[in-house]
LUMBA-600541 format. One record per residue (C-alpha): residue in one letter; z, y, x. Coordinates in Angstrom, 1 decimal, always signed. Example, Ala and Ser with C-alpha at 12.3 -4.5 7.8 and 13.67 -1.06 7.14 Angstrom:
! LUMBA-600541
ATOM res zz yy xx
ATOM a +7.8 -4.5 +12.3
ATOM s +7.1 -1.1 +13.7
//
This chain:
! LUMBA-600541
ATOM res zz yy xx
ATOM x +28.5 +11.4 +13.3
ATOM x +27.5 +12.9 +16.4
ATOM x +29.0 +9.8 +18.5
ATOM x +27.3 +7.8 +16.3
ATOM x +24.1 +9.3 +16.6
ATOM x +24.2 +9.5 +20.6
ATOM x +25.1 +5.9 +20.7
ATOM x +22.3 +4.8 +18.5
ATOM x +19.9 +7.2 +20.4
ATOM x +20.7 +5.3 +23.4
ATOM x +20.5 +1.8 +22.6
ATOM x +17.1 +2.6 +20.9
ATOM x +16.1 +3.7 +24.3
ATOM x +17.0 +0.3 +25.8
ATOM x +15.4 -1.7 +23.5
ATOM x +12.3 +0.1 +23.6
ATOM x +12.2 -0.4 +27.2
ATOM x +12.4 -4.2 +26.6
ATOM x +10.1 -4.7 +24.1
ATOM x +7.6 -3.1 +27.0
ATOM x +9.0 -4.0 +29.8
ATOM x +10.2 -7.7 +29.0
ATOM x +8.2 -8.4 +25.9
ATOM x +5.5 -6.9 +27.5
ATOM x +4.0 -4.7 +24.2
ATOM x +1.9 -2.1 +24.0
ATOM x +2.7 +1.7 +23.4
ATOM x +1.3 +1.6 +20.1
ATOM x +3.7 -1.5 +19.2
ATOM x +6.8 -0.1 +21.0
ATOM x +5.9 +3.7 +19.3
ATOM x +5.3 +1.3 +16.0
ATOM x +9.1 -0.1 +16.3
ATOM x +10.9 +3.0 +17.5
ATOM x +9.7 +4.7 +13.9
ATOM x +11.1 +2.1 +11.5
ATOM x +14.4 +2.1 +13.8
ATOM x +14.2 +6.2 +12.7
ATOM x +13.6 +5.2 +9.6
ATOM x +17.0 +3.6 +9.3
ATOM x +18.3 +5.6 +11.4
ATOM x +17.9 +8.5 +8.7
ATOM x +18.5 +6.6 +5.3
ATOM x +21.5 +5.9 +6.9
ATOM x +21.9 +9.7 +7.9
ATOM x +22.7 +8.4 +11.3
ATOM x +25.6 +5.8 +10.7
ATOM x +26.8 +3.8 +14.0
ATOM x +24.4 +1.1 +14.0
ATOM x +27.0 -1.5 +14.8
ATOM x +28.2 -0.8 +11.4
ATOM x +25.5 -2.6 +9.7
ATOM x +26.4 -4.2 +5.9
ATOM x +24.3 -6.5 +4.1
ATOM x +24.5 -4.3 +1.2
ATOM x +23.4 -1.1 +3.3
ATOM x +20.2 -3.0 +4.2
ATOM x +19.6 -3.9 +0.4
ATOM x +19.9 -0.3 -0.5
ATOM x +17.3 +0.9 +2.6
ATOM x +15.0 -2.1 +1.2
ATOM x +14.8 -1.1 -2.0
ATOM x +14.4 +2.6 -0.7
ATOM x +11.7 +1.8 +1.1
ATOM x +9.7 -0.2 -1.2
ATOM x +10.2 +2.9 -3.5
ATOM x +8.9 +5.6 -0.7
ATOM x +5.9 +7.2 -1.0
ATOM x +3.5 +8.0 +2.1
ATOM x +4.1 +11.9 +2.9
ATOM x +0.2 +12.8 +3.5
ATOM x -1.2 +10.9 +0.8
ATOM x +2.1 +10.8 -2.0
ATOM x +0.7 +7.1 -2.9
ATOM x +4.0 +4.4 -2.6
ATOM x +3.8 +2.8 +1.0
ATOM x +1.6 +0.3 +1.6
ATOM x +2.5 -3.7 +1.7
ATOM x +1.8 -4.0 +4.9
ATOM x +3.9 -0.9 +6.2
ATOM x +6.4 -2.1 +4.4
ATOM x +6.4 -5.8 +5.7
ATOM x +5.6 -4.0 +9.1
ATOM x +8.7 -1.9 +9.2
ATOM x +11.2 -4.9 +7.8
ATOM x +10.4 -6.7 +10.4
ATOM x +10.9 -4.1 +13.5
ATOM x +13.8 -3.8 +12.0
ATOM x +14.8 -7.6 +11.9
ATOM x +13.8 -7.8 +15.3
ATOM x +15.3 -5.1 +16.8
ATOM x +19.2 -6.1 +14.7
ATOM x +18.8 -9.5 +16.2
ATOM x +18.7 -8.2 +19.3
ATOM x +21.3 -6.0 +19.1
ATOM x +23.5 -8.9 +17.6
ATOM x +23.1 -10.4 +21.5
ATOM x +24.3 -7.2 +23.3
ATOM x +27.6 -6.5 +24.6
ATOM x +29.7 -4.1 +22.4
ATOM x +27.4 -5.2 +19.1
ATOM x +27.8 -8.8 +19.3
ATOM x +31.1 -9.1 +18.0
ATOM x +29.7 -6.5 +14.9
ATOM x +26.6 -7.8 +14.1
ATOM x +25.3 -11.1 +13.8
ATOM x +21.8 -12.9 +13.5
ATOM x +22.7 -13.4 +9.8
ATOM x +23.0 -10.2 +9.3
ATOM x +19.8 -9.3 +10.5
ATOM x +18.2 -11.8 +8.6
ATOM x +18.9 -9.5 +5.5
ATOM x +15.6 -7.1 +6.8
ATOM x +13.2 -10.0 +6.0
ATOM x +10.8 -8.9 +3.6
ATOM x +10.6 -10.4 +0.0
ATOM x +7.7 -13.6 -0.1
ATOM x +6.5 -11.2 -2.6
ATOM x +5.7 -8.3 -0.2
ATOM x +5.0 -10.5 +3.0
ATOM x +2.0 -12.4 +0.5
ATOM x +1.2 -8.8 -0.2
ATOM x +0.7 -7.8 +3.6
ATOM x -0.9 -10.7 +4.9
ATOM x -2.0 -13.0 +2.0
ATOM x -5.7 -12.2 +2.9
ATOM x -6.7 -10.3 -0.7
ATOM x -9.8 -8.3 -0.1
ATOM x -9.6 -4.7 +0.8
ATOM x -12.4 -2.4 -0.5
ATOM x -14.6 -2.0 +2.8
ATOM x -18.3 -0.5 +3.5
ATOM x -21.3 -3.3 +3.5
ATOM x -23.6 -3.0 +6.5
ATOM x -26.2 -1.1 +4.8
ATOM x -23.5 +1.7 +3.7
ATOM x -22.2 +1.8 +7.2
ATOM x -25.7 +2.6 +8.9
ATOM x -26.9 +5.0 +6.2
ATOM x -23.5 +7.0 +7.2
ATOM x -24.5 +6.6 +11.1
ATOM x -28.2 +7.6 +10.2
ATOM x -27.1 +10.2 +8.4
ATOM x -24.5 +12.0 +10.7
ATOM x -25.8 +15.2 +12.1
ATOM x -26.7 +15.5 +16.2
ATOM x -27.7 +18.8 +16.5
ATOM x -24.9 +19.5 +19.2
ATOM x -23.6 +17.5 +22.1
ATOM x -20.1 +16.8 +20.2
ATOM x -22.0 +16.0 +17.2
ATOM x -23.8 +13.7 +19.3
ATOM x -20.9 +12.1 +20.2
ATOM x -19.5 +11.4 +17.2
ATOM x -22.6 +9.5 +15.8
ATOM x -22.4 +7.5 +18.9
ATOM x -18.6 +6.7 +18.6
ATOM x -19.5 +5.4 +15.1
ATOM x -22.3 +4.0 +16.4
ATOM x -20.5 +1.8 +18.7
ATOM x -17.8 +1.1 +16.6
ATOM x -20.7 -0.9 +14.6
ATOM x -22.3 -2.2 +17.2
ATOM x -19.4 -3.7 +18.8
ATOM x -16.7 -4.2 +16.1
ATOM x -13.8 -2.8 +18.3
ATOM x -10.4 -1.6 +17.2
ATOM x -10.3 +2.7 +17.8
ATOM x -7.3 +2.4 +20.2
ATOM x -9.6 -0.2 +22.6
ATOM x -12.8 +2.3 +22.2
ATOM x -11.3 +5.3 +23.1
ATOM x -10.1 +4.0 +26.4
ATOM x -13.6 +2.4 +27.5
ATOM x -15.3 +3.7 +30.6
ATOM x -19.1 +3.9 +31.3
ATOM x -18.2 +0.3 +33.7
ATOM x -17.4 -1.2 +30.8
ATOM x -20.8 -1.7 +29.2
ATOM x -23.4 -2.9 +30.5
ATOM x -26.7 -2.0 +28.5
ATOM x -29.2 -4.9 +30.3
ATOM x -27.2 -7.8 +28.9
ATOM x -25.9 -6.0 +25.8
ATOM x -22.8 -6.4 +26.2
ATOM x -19.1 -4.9 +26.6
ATOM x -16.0 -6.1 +28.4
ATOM x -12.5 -5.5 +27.3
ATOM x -10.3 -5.5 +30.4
ATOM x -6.9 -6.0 +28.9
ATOM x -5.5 -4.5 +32.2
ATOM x -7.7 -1.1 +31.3
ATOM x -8.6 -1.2 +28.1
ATOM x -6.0 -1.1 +24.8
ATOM x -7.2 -4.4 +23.7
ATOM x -5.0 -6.0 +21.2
ATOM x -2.0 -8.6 +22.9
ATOM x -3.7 -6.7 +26.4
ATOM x -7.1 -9.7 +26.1
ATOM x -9.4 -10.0 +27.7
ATOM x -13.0 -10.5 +26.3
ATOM x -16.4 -9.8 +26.1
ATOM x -18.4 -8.7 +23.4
ATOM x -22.3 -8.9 +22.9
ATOM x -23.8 -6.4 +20.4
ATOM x -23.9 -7.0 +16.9
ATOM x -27.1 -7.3 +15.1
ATOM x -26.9 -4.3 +13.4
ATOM x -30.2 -2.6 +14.2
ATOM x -32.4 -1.5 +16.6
ATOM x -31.4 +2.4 +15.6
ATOM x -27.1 +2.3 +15.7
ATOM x -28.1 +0.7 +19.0
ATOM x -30.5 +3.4 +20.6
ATOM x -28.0 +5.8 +19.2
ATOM x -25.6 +4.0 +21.1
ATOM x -27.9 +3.5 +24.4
ATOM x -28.5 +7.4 +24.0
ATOM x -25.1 +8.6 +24.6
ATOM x -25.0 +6.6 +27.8
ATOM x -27.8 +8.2 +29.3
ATOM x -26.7 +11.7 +28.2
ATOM x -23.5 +11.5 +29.7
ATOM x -25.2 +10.2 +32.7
ATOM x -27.9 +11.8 +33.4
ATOM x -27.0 +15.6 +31.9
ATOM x -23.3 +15.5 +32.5
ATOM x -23.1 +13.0 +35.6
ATOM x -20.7 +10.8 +34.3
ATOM x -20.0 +8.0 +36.7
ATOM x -18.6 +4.2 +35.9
ATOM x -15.0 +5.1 +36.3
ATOM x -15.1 +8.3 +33.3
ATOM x -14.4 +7.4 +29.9
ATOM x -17.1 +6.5 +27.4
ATOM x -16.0 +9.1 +24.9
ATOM x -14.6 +11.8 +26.7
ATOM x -12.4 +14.5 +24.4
ATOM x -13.9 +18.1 +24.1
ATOM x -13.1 +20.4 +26.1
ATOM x -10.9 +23.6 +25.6
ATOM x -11.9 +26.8 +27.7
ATOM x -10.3 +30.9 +27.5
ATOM x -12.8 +32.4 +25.9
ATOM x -14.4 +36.2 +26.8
ATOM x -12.0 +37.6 +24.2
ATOM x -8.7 +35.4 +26.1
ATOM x -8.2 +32.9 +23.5
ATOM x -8.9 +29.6 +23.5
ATOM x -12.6 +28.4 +22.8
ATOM x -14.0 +25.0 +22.3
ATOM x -16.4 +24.1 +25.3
ATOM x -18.5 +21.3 +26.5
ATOM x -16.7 +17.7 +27.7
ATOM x -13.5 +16.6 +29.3
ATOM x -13.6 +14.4 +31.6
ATOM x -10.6 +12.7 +30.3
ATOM x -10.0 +10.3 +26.8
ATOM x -8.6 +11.0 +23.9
ATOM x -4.9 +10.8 +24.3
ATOM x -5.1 +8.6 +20.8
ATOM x -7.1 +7.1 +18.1
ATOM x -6.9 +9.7 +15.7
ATOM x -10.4 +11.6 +16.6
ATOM x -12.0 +8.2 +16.1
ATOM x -10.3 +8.1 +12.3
ATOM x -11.3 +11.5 +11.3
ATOM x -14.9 +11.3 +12.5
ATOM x -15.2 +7.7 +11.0
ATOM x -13.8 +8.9 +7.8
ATOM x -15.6 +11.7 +7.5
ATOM x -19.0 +9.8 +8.1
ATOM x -18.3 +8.0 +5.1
ATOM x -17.2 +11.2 +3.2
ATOM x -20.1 +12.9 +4.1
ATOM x -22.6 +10.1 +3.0
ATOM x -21.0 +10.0 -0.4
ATOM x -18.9 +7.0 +0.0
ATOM x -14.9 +6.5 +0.4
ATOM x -13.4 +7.6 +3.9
ATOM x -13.3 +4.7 +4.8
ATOM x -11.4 +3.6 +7.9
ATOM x -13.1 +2.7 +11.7
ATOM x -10.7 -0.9 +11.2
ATOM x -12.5 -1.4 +7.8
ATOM x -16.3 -1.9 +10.4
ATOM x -14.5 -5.2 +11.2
ATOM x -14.5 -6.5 +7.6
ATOM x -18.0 -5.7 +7.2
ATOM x -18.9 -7.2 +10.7
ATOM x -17.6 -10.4 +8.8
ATOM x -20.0 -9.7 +5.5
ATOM x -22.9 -9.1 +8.2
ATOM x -22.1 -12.4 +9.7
ATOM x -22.7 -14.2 +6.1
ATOM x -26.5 -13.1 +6.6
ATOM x -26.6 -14.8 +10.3
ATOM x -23.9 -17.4 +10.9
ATOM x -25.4 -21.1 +9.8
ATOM x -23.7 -23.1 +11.7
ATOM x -19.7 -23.4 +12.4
ATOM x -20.9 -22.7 +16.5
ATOM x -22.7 -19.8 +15.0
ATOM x -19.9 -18.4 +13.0
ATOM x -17.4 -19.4 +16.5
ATOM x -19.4 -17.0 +18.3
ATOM x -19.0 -14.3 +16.3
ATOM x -15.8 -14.5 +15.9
ATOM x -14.8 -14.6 +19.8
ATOM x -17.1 -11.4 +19.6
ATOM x -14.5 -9.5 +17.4
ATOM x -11.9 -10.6 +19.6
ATOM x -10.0 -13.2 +17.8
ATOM x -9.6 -16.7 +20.1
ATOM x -8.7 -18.7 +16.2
ATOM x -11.4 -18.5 +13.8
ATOM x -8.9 -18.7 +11.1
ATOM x -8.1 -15.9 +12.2
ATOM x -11.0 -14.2 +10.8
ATOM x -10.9 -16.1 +7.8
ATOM x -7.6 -15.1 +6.9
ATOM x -7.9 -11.6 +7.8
ATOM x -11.5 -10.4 +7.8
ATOM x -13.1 -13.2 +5.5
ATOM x -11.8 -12.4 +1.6
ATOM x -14.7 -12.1 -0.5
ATOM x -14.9 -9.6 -3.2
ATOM x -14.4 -10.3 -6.8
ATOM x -18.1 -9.3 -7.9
ATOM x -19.2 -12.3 -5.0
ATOM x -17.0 -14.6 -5.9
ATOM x -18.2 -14.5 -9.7
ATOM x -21.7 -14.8 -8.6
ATOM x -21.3 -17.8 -6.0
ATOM x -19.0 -19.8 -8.7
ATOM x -22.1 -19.1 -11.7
ATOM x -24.5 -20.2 -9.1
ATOM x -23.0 -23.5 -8.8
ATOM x -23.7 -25.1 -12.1
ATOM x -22.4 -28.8 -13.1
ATOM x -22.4 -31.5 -10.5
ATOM x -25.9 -33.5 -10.2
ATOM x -24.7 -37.2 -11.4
ATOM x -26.5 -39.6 -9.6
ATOM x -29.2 -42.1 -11.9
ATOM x -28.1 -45.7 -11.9
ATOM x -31.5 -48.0 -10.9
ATOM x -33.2 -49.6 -14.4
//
């Protein structure tokens, strides 16, 4: 077993480097991968993976679709589920090319990881997902407290996260160069910042009001002028930790560093919500109701373009299909509003 395990351990490592060096992905995909390949790894309590058996993979699908997430005990999500199937069938079919596997494994076999249509409709059929309207995401910004400089920050981050639509991993790794305040406007360098596929685009504040943005505009000029943050330190800098009088450690002012990942963003996002009586919501979620908040200003297929090269996306089906579900309670309204079909009166 131990054989086994070292072997497995090491091609792992090779793949991983290919998927970033050759595929060219990003940490959080590569990280992504190398956690549904533990995943089998373990349900298969370590089992040389050139000894994979259509059956074994049956057993570790039905397993998984029976797993339940170990923070929250709910049953894994569709999409985490679709997600991890399809490391997985990636990473077999490579294997099935590499010398000493090839003559084990073969494309066929890791065919067998593809999800059900079931579970892929599930993941990416484009139901809607229970997400805050605009007016509940600025009454959680205008209501977050900024008594102290880190509270300060953490309206802002929400703030921008609004005001700009963009994913947590990409916000947190924004410097001061990135934004520039007299056009309104952000770039995400794909070279510096942890855009999505590494693009590259600019995005022009969203119309979310004159208040998210001052509280956004605010934060600049704080770091700048009180802390003398220059273009090349990070936007949201992580707090930073100092020895105390008493020799332990103490919470002080700001790093001039990022967060080394997303999660800050999450917990101050979803406690915002919390806090303002709503459901902890998620800083991804801002995107879906960027799309509702278009509804109110898109009237024209240009218009609607716009803003969706502004969340990033270079297909506008592509916010359709992700962002663009509309609730039950609108649907119901928009199909009563209708009413029969005018018929047209013939001339006397």
């Amino acid at each position: 077993m131990a054989r086994h395990t070292s072997r497995n351990v090491r091609i792992k490592r090779k793949y991983l480097v290919w998927l970033k060096e050759a595929k060219g992905l990003s940490e959080t995909s590569v990280d992504r991968a190398a956690a549904s390949i533990d995943r089998f790894h373990t349900f298969t309590k370590g089992a040389d993976f050139a000894g994979l058996h259509p059956e074994k993979v049956r057993a570790f699908k039905r397993d998984l679709e029976r797993a339940s997430n170990p923070r929250t005990g709910k049953p894994l999500t569709a999409i985490t589920v679709d997600g991890t199937l399809r490391d997985l069938k990636a990473f077999f079919g490579w294997l099935a090319d590499q010398p000493g596997y090839r003559s084990k494994i073969s494309h066929s076999d890791a065919a067998y990881f593809s999800p059900s249509r079931r579970m892929a409709k599930a993941a990416h059929g484009g139901a809607w997902v229970a997400h805050p309207s605009p007016d509940q995401a600025r009454h959680a910004i205008r209501q977050m407290p900024a008594g102290t400089l880190i509270e300060r920050r953490d309206r802002a981050v929400m703030a921008a996260l609004l005001l700009t639509g963009a994913r947590d991993g990409a916000l947190i790794t924004l410097r001061l160069a990135n934004v520039d305040l007299a056009a309104g406007c952000v770039t995400f360098r794909g070279r510096e910042v942890e855009t999505k596929f590494g693009k590259t685009f600019t995005t022009w504040f969203f119309p979310v009001g004159d208040d998210i943005r001052e509280i956004f505009v605010a934060w600049l000029e704080e770091v700048r002028r009180a802390h003398l943050f220059g273009p090349g330190d990070p936007l949201f800098p992580k707090q930073q930790v100092r020895v105390g009088e008493a020799g332990g450690f103490e919470a002080g002012g700001l790093a001039r560093e990022p967060w080394a990942n997303a999660a800050g963003v999450s917990r101050i996002c979803k406690a915002a919500f919390a806090a303002a009586g709503f459901a902890p919501f998620t800083p991804h979620l801002l995107r879906k109701t960027l799309v509702d908040l278009a509804n109110d200003h898109c009237r024209s297929p240009e218009a609607f373009k716009a803003w969706s090269q502004n969340l990033g996306h270079e297909d506008v089906l592509t916010t359709f299909r992700s962002y663009g579900a509309v609730s039950p309670g609108r649907q119901r309204e928009i199909m009563a509003g209708m009413g029969p079909p005018s018929r047209a009166v013939p001339d006397p």
